[in-house]
C-alpha positions in Angstrom: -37.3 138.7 63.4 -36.9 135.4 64.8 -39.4 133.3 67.0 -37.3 134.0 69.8 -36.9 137.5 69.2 -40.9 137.6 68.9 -41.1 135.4 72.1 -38.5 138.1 74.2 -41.0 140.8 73.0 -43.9 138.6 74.2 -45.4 138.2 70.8 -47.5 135.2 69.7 -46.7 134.1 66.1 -48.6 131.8 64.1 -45.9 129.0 64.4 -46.4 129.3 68.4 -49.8 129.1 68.3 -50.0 125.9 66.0 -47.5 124.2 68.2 -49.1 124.9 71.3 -52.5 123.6 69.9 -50.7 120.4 68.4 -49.2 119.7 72.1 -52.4 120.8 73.6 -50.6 123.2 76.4 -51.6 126.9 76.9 -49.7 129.5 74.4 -47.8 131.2 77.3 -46.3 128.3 78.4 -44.6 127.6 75.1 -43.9 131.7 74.7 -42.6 132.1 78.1 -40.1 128.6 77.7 -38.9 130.1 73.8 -38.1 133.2 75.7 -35.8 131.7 77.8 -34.2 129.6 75.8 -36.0 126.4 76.7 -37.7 125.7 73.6 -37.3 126.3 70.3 -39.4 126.0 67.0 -37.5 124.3 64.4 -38.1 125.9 60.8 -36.8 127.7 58.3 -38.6 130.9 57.6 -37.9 130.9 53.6 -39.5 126.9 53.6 -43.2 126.1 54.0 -43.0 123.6 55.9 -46.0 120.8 56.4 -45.2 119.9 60.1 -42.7 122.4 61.9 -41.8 121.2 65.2 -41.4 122.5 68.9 -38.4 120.9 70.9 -38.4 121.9 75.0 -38.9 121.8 78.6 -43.0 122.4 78.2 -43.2 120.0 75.1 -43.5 116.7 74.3 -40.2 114.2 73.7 -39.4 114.4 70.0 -37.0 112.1 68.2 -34.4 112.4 65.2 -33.6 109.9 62.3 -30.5 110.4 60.6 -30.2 109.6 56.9 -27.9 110.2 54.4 -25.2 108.5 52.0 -22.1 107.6 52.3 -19.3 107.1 49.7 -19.8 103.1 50.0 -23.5 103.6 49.7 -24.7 106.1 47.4 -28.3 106.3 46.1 -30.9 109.2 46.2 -33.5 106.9 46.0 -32.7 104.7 48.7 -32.5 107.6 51.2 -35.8 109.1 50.0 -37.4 105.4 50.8 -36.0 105.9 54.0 -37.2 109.1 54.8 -40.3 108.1 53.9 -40.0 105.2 56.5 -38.8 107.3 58.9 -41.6 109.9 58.5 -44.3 107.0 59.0 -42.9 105.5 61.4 -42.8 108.8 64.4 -40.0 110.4 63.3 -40.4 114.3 63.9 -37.1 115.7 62.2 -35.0 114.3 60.1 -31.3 114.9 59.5 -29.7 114.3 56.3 -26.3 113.2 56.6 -25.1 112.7 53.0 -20.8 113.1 52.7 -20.1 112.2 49.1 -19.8 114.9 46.6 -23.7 114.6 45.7 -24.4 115.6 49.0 -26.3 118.8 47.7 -28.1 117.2 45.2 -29.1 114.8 47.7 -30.0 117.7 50.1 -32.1 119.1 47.5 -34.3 116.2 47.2 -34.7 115.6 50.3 -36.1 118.8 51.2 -38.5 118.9 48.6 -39.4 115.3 50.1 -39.2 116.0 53.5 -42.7 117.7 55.6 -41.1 117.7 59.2 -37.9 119.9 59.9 -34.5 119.4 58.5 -31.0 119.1 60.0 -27.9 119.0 58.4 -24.1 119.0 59.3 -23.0 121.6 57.7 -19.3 120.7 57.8 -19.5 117.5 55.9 -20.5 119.1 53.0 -17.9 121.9 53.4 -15.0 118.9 53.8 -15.6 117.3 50.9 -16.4 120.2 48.7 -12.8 121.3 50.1 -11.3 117.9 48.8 -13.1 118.1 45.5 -11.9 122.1 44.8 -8.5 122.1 46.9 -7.4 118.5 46.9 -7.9 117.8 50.6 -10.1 118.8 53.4 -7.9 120.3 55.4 -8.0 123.3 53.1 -11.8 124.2 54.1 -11.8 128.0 54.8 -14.0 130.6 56.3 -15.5 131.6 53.0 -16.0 128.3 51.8 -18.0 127.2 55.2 -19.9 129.9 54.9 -21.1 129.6 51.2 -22.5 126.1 52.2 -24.1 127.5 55.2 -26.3 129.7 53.1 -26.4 127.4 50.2 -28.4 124.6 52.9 -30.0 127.8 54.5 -31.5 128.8 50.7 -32.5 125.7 50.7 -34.9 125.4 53.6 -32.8 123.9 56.4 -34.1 124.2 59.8 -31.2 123.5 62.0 -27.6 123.2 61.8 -25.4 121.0 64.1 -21.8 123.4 64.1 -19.4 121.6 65.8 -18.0 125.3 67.4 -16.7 123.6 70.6 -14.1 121.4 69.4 -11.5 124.3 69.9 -7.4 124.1 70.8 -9.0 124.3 74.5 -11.0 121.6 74.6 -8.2 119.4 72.4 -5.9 119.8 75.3 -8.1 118.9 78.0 -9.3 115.5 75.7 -5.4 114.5 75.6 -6.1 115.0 79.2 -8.6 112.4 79.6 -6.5 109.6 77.8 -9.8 108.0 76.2 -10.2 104.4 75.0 -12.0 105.5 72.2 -10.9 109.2 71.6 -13.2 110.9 68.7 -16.1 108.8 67.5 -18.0 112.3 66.3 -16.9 112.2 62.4 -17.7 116.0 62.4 -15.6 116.1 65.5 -12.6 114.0 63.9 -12.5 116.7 60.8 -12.5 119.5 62.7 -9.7 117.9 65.0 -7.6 117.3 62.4 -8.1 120.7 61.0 -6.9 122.3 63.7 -3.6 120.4 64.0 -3.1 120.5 60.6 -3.0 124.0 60.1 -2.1 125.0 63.5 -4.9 127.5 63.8 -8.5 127.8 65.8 -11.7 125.7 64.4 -13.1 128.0 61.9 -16.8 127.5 63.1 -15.5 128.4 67.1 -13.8 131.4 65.3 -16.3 132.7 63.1 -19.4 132.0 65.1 -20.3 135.5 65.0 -21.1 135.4 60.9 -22.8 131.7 61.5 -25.1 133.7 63.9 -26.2 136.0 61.2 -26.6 133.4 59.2 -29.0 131.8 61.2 -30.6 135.1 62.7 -31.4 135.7 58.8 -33.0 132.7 58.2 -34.4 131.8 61.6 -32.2 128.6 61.2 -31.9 126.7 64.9 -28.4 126.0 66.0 -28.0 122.6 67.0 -24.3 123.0 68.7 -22.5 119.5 68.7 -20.9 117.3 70.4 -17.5 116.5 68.8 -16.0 115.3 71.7 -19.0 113.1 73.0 -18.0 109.5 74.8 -17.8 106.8 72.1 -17.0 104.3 75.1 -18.9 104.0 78.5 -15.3 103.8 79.8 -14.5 107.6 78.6 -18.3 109.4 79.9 -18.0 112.5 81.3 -14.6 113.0 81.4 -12.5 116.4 81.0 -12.7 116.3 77.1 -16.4 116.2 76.9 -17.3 118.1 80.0 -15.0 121.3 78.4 -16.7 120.9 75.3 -20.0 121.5 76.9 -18.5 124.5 79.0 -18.0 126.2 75.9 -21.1 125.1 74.0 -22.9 126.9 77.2 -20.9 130.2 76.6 -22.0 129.9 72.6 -25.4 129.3 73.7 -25.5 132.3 75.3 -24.2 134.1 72.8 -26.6 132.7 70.6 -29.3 134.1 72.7 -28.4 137.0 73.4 -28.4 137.4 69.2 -32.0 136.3 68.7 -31.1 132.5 67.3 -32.5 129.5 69.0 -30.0 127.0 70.1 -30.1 122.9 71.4 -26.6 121.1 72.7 -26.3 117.6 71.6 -25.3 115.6 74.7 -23.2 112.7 74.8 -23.4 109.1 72.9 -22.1 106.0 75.2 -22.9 106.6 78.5 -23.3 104.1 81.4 -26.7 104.0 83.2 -25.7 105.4 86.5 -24.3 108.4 84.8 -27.2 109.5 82.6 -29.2 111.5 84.8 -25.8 113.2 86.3 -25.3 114.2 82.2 -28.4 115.7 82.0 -28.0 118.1 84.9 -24.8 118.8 84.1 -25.9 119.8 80.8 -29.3 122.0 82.4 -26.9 123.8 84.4 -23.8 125.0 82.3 -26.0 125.6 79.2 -28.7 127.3 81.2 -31.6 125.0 80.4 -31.5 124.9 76.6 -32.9 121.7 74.8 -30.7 118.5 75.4 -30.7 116.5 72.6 -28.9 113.2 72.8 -27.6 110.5 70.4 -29.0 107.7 72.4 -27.8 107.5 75.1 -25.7 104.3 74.9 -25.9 102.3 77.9 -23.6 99.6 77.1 -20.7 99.0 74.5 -21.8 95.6 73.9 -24.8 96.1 72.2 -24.0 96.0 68.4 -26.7 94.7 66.3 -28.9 95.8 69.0 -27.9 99.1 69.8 -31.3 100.9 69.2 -32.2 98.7 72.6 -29.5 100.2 74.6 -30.2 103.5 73.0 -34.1 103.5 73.9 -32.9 102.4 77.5 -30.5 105.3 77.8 -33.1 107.6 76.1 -35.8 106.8 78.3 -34.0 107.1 80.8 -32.6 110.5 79.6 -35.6 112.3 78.4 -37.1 111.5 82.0 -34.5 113.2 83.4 -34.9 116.4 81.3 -33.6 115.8 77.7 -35.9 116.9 75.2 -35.2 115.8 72.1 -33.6 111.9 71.4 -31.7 111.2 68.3 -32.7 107.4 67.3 -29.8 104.8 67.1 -30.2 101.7 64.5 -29.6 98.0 64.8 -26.9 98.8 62.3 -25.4 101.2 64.7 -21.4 100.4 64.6 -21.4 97.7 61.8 -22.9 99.5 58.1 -25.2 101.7 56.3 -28.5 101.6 57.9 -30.8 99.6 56.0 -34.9 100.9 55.4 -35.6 98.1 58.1 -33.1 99.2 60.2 -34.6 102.6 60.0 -38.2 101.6 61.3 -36.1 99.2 64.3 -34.8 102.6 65.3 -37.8 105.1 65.0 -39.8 102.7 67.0 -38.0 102.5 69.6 -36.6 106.3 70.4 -40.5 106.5 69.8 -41.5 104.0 72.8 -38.5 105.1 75.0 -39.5 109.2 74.4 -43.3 108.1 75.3 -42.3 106.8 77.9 -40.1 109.2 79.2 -43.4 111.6 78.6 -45.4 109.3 81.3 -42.5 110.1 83.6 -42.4 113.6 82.6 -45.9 114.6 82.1 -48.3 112.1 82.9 -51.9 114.0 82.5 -50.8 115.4 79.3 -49.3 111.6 77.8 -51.1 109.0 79.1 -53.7 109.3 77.0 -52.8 106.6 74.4 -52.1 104.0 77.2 -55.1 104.4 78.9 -56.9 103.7 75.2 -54.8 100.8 75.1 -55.6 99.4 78.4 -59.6 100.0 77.9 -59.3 97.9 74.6 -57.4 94.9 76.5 -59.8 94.9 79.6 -62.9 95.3 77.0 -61.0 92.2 74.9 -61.1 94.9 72.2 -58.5 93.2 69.9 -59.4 95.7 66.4 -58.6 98.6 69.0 -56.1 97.5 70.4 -54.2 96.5 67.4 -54.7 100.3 65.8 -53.4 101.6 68.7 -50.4 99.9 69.4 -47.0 101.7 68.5 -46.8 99.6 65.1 -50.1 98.2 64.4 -48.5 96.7 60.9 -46.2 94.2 63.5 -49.3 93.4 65.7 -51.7 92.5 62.9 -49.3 90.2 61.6 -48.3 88.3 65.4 -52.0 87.9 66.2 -52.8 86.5 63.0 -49.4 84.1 63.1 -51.1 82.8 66.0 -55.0 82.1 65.8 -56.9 80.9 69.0 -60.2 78.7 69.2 -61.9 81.6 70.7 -61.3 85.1 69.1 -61.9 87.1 72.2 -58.7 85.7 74.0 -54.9 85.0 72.0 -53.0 82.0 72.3 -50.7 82.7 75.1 -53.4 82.0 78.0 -56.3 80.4 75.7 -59.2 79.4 77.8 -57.2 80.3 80.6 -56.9 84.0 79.6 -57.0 86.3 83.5 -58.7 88.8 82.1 -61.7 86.7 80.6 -61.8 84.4 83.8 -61.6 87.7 86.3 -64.8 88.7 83.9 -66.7 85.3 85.2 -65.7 85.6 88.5 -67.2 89.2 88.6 -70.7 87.1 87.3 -70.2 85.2 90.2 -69.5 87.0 92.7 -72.7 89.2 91.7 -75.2 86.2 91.7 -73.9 85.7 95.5 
């Protein structure tokens, strides 16, 4: 049985009862959300997993990194030193994102590696396995997609993002929409050009039944993707992407209704006065399952900087109701991430999804700050420095800059408000 079949049958599990403790809500809550499909507990039941996660409308905000080599940059090491980064840093899943034909070996040691849950995208591996047995990836078939499926499930993978909704349908109303930027998903653009080349429906929209038992088996979480998502504030929510997520609703419920969890990934450029209109639109055709978002962009203008616009859009986003924020790099648009590049974007999916909690709810987040804000008004500096988001960054400003008198910092000096409001309390006591 799956957590959601347990959570239909009003059964607490072990799982649910560790995640409710971490997030310090009340058991029901989280059962009575799973049941409905608007949580879900990411992990793999053949994989012991260190910290298994809980993404959802009673939860906290989590956030994604995405890892993983590319042909041009292809070393295990490298993307175990970022996973490590990314771990430290906040990160509560990881995806591994590898598409070079050591993808599985990657996978493996990654997993072995990894303590939080583990995504994939299954249909990267499957495309250049294809190319490396068949001499193109055009020639990935039903048995071969599965095979890789169980292969990653064997292996302990908690979620899956299947790209099921990039279908003839939804082709036809994207030509439609006459985008500036067309397909920007790359799990999107294979899948596209399966279809046309062989003239027949996307094997993971046709064959979602066996990916469903797949999962049910394995108690694998269905991340359904967005292939068609805006890679251009100029083409957000437009025919193309709204159809996709009409029939990532119906798979949804499908999904359900067959025990296996599901989140929708939502859209990637997006201009600010269409976010919260996303989210909605998302709540309502997929029936309030987890949102998870790949930013949101704010602006196309960003590069070098994009993890800004992302945390913007983000923030704003997971206020609204998303529940899960994929992180976006400085690096976003222009290479490989680096492990800097990494930290950039953990941090700030991490401040934009706190944030978004204070919105969301306050009593339950605002704990941290008001730690913070005791340790300023108390002058506190120690405190306040091991508190902050990334005390490593802190330590190393304050120290760059040392005033006269330790209790205040160089910005204000003598002049410091909170140090003169403290004599003008004295004062205004001897009166």
């Amino acid at each position: 049985m799956t957590q959601l079949d347990y959570a239909k049958q009003n059964k607490i599990t072990r799982l649910m009862r560790k995640i409710a403790q971490e997030e310090s809500i009340d058991v029901k809550l989280l059962i009575d959300s799973i049941a409905k499909g608007q949580s879900v507990i990411l992990k793999n039941n053949v994989y012991n997993l260190a910290k298994p996660c809980g993404v959802g409308k009673v939860l906290h905000t989590k956030i994604n990194a995405n890892i993983g080599s590319s042909i041009d940059k292809s070393s295990i090491a490298f993307e175990l030193k970022k996973l490590k980064t990314a771990v430290s840093y906040g990160a509560d899943t990881v995806m591994d994102l590898t598409i070079t034909e050591k993808a599985i070996n990657t996978l493996k040691n990654i997993r072995c590696k990894c303590p939080v849950p583990l995504g994939t995208v299954p249909v990267y591996q499957a495309a250049v396995e294809a190319a490396k047995k068949k001499g193109s990836f055009l020639k990935m078939d039903k048995d071969l997609i599965l095979d890789v499926l169980i292969q990653q499930a064997e292996l302990g993978v908690d979620f899956f993002t299947i790209h099921a909704g990039v279908t003839k349908e939804s082709l036809s109303k994207l030509k439609q929409s006459k985008r500036l930027m067309d397909i920007v998903s790359r799990g999107g653009a294979i899948l596209a050009n399966w279809i046309y080349a062989n003239k027949k429906e996307n094997p993971f929209y046709e064959y979602f039944d066996d990916i469903l038992k797949i999962a049910r088996k394995y108690d694998i979480t269905l991340s359904l993707g967005d292939g068609l998502r805006p890679g251009s504030i100029f083409d957000a929510t437009d025919t193309g992407q709204i159809a996709e997520l009409r029939i990532l609703g119906m798979l949804a419920k499908k999904a359900f209704n067959n025990g296996v969890q599901v989140i929708i990934e939502g859209p990637g450029h997006v201009p600010i006065n269409q976010v919260v209109k996303n989210i909605k639109l998302q709540k309502k055709i997929c029936n309030g399952a987890p949102f998870y978002v790949l930013g949101p962009l704010v602006t196309d203008v960003a590069a070098g900087y994009d993890h800004i616009s992302g945390a913007i859009g983000g923030c704003l986003a997971a206020s609204a109701g998303a529940d899960f924020l994929c992180y976006v790099t400085p690096s976003e648009h222009l290479r490989h991430p680096s492990i800097d590049d990494v930290k950039e974007g953990v941090i700030a999916s991490k401040i934009a999804a706190h944030a978004a909690d204070l919105a969301k709810n306050p009593g339950n987040s605002d704990g941290w700050d008001r730690k913070v804000s005791i340790a300023r008004r108390n002058k506190d500096w120690k405190t306040q420095i091991e508190l902050s988001i990334n005390p490593e960054k802190a330590t190393r400003y304050r120290k760059s800059s040392t005033p006269k008198n330790k209790k205040v910092c160089t910005m204000c000096s003598d002049f410091c408000s909170i140090r003169l409001m403290d004599k003008a309390k004295k004062l205004c006591l001897r009166d």
